[in-house]
C-alpha positions as CSV (number, residue, x, y, z in Angstrom):
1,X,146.2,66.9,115.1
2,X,149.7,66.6,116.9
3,X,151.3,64.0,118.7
4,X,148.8,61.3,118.9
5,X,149.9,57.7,119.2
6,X,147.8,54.8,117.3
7,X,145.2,52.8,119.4
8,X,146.4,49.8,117.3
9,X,149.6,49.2,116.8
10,X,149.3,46.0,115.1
11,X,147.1,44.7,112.0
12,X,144.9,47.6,110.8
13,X,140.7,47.5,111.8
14,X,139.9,48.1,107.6
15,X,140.3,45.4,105.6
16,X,139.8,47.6,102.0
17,X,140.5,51.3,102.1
18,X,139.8,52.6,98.6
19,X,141.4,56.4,98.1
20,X,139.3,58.3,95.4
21,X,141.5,61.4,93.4
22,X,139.2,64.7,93.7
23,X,141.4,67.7,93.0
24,X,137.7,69.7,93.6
25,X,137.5,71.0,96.9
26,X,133.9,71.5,96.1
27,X,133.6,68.0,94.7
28,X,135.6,66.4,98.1
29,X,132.7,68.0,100.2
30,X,129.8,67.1,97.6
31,X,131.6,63.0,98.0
32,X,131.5,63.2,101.5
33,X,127.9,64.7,102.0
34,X,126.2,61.8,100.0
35,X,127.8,59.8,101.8
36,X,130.4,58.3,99.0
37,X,133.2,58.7,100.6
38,X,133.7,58.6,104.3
39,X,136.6,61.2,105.0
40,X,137.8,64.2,102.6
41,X,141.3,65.9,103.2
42,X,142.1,69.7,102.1
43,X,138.2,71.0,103.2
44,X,138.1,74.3,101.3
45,X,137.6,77.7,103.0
46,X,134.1,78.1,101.4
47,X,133.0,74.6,102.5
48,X,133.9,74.0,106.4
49,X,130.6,75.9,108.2
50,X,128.2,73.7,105.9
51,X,130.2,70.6,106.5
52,X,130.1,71.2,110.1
53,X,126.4,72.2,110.3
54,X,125.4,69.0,108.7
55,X,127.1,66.7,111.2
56,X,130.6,66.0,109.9
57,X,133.6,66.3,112.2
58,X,136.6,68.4,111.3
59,X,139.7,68.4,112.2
60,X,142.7,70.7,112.0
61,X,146.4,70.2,111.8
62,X,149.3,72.5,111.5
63,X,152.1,71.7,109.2
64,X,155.1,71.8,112.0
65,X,158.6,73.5,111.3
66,X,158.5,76.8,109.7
67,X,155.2,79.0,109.0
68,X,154.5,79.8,105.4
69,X,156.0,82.9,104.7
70,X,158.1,85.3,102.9
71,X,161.7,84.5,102.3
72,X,164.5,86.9,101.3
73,X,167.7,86.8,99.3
74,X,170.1,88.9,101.6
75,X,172.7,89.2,98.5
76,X,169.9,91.0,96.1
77,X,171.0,94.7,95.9
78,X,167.7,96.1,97.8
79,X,167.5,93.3,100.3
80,X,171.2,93.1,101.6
81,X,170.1,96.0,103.9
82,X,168.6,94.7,106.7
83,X,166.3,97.5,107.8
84,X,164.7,97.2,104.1
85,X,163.8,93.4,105.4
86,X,162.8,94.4,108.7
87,X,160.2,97.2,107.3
88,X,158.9,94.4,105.4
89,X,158.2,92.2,108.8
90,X,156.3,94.7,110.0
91,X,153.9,95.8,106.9
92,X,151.8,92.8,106.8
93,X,148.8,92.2,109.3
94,X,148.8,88.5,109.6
95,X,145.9,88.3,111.5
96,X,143.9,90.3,109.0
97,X,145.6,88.1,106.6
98,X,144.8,84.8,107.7
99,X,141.5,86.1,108.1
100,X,140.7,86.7,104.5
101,X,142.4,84.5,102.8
102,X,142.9,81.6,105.4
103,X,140.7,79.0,107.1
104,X,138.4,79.9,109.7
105,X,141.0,77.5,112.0
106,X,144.4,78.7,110.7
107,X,146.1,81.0,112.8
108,X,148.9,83.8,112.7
109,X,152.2,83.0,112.9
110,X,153.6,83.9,115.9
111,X,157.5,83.2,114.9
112,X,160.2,81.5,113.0
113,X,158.9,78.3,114.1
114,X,155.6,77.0,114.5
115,X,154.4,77.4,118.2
116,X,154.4,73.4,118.2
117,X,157.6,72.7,117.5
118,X,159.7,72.1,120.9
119,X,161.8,74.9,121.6
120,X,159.3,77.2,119.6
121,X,159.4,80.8,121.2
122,X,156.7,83.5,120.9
123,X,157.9,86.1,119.2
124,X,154.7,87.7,118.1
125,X,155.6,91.4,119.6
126,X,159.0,91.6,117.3
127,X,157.0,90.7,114.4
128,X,154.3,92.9,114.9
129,X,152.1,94.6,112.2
130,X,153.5,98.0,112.3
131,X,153.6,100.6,109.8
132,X,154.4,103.5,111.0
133,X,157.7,101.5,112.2
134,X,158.1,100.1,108.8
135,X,157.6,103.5,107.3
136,X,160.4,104.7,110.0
137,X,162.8,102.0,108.8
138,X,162.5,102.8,105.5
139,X,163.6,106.4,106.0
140,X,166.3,105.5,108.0
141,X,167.7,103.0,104.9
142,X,167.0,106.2,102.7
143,X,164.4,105.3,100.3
144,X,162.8,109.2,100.8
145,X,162.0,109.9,97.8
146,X,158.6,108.8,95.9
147,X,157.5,108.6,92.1
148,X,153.9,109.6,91.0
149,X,152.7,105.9,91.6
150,X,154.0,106.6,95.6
151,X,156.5,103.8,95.4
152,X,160.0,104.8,97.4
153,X,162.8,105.9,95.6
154,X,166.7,106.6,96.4
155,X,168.8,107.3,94.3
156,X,166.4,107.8,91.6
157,X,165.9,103.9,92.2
158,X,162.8,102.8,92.6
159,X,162.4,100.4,95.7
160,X,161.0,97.2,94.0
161,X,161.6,93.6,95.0
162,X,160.1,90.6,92.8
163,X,158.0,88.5,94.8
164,X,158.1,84.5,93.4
165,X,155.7,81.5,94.4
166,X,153.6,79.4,92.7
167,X,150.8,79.9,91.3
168,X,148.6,78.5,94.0
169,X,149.6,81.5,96.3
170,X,148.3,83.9,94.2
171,X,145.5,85.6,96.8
172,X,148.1,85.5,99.4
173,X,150.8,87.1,96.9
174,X,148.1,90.1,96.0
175,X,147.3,90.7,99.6
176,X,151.4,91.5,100.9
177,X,151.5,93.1,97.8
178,X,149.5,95.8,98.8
179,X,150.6,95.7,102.3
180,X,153.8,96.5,100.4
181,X,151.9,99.2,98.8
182,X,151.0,101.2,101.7
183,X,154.6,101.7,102.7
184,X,155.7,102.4,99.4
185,X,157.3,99.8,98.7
186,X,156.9,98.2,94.5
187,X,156.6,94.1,94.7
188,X,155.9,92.8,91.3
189,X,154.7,88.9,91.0
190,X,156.5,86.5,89.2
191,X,154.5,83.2,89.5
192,X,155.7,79.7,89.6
193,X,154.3,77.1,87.4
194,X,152.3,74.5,89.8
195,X,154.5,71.5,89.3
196,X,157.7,73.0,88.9
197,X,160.6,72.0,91.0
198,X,160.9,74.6,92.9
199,X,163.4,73.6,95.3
200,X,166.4,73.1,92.1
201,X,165.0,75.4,90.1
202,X,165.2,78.3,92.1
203,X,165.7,78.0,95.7
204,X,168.7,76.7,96.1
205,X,170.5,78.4,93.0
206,X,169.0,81.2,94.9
207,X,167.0,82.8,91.6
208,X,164.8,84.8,93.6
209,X,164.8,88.4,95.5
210,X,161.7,87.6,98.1
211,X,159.8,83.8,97.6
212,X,156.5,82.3,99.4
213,X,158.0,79.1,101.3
214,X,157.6,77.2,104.5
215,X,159.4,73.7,106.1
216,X,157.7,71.0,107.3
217,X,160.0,69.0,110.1
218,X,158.8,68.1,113.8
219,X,162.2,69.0,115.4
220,X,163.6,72.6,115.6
221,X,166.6,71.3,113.7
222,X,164.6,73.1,110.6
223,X,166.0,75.6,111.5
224,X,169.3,74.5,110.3
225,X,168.5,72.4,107.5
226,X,166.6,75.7,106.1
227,X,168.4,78.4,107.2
228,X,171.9,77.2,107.9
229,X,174.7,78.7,105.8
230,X,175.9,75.2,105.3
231,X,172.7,73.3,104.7
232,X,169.9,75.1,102.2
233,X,170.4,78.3,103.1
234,X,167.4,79.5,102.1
235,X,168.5,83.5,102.7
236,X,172.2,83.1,100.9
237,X,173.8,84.8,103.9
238,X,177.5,84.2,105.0
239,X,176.3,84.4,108.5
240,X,179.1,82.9,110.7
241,X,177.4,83.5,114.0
242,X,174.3,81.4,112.4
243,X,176.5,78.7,110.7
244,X,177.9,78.2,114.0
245,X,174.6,78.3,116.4
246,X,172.9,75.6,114.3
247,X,175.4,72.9,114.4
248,X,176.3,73.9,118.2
249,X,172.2,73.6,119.3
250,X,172.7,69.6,118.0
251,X,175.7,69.2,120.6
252,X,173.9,70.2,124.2
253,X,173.2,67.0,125.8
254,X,170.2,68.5,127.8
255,X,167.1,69.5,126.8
256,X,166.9,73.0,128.3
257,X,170.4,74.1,127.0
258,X,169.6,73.0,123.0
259,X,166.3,75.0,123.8
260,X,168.0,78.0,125.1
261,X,170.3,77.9,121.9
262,X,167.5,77.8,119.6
263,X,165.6,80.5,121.2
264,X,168.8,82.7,120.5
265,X,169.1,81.1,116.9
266,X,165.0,82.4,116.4
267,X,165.6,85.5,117.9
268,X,168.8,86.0,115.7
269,X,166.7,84.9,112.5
270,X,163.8,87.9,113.3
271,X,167.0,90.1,114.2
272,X,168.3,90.1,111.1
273,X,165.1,89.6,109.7
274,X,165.9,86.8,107.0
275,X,162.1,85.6,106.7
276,X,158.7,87.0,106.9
277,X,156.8,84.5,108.9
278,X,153.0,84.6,107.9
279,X,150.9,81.5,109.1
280,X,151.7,77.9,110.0
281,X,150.1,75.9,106.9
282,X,146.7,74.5,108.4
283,X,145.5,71.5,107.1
284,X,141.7,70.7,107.5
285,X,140.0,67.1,107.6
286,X,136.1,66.6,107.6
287,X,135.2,62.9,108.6
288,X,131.8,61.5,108.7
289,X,131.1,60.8,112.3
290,X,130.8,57.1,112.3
291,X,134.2,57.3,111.1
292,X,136.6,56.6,114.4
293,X,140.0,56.3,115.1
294,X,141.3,57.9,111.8
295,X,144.5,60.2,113.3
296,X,147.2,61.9,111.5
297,X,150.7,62.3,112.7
298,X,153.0,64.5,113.9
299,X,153.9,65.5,110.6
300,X,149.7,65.7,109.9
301,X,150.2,63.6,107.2
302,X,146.7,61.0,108.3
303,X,147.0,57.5,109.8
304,X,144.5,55.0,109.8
305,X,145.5,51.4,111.0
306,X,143.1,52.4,114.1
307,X,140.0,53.7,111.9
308,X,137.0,51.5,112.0
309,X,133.4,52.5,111.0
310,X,130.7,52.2,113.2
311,X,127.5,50.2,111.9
């Protein structure tokens, strides 16, 4: 999936498409294999290698913008220090992750910004699983001490940080939960009600230590309108430097000097380690093969004024 232009950019082959509700992901594969239903969005995990050994053609997409991941509220008490949040980046193996959890096409993340997004830079060595650095951060932020249950302490405080997301996100909560574990860190779950609006309800009152999240936008300008001090400000920082940088990257008049500004603005953003970048959502489609000419765009969301079905 990507950047695909239509074949048909006038009246659409399909006369009548009918769209059937399956919630299911088990029930989406069982339409498609007899045949009921000719395309099936949101394949589950458990479902793709039978799909794909009985004929049908899957595709993948990644949600452009920003990867799903871990977002942190730099004006709670524990997570206004900045090595606490960069311990954090480097306690969860994303690969490992993605691999237990995730689709057997979804990928790490390898950055603030999905690798298709123009101006996306690899930043997969600063965000590197690494304990023994996490561990070392850690220290150096003073949390020494450790209860009977091995969680940090300082203070007598105990180093824990509510974790928030919906419900959904449960499997992925568990498993940075005891990545969290392993470096002592305490990261209760406090699950969001599927349905709920999360996005005035608790993001942007900011009614959250550390919350599962992710943008969807084709143009690197996410990175303002998420992170900006003057736009949603997902973190809550007062950072002037970043309130600057992402209004400044909107002014360069070519190409490569925007780019260059928001390779400093992603750098800055893992610097000061504001999010956890896990995984770019992946989106998986399984088509039956007569099906042609069904694409999505670049937001994956699927067009089909070009599908037709062969006889």
């Amino acid at each position: 999936m990507g950047l695909t232009e239509s074949a048909n950019p006038g009246k659409p082959y399909l006369q009548t498409i009918e769209f059937v509700i399956a919630p299911e992901q088990s029930v989406r594969a069982g339409l498609l294999e007899s045949g009921e239903v000719q395309l099936i969005t949101g394949v589950g995990v458990a479902d793709e290698a039978a799909l794909e050994a009985a004929g049908f053609v899957l595709k993948v997409g990644r949600n452009p913008g920003t990867p799903f991941g871990i977002q942190f509220n730099v004006k709670t008490p524990i997570l206004s220090d900045p090595k606490v949040r960069q311990a954090l980046l480097h306690a969860v193996d994303r690969a490992e992750m993605v691999g237990a959890l995730e689709s057997a096409k979804a990928i790490p993340a390898t950055g603030v910004l999905v690798s298709s997004v123009p101006g996306a830079v690899d930043q997969s060595a600063d965000i590197a699983f690494d304990p023994d650095l996490a561990n070392r951060l850690l220290d150096e932020a003073g949390w020494t001490g450790r209860d009977a249950s091995g969680t940090r302490l300082k203070d007598g405080q105990p180093l824990r940080i509510t974790l928030s997301g919906y419900g959904a996100y449960r499997g992925q909560a568990e498993y940075v939960q005891q990545a969290a574990k392993k470096i002592g860190v305490d990261l209760p779950l406090e699950m969001i009600p599927d349905g709920s609006d999360i996005v005035f309800n608790v993001l942007k009152p900011h009614k959250f230590e550390a919350i599962f999240g992710n943008a969807t936008e084709a143009d690197p300008d996410v990175l303002r309108s998420y992170y900006g001090p003057d736009q949603r400000n997902v973190p809550n920082s007062d950072d002037d430097w970043l309130r600057k940088a992402v209004v400044e990257q909107l002014a360069f008049g070519k190409p490569e000097d925007r780019f260059a500004r928001i390779a400093e603005i992603q750098r800055h953003l893992v610097d000061e380690a504001y999010a956890n970048p896990l995984y770019p959502v992946t989106q998986v489609l399984a088509q039956d093969s007569k099906l042609k000419g069904a694409i999505p765009d670049v937001l994956v969301r699927l067009r089909l004024e070009a599908a037709w079905l062969e006889p």
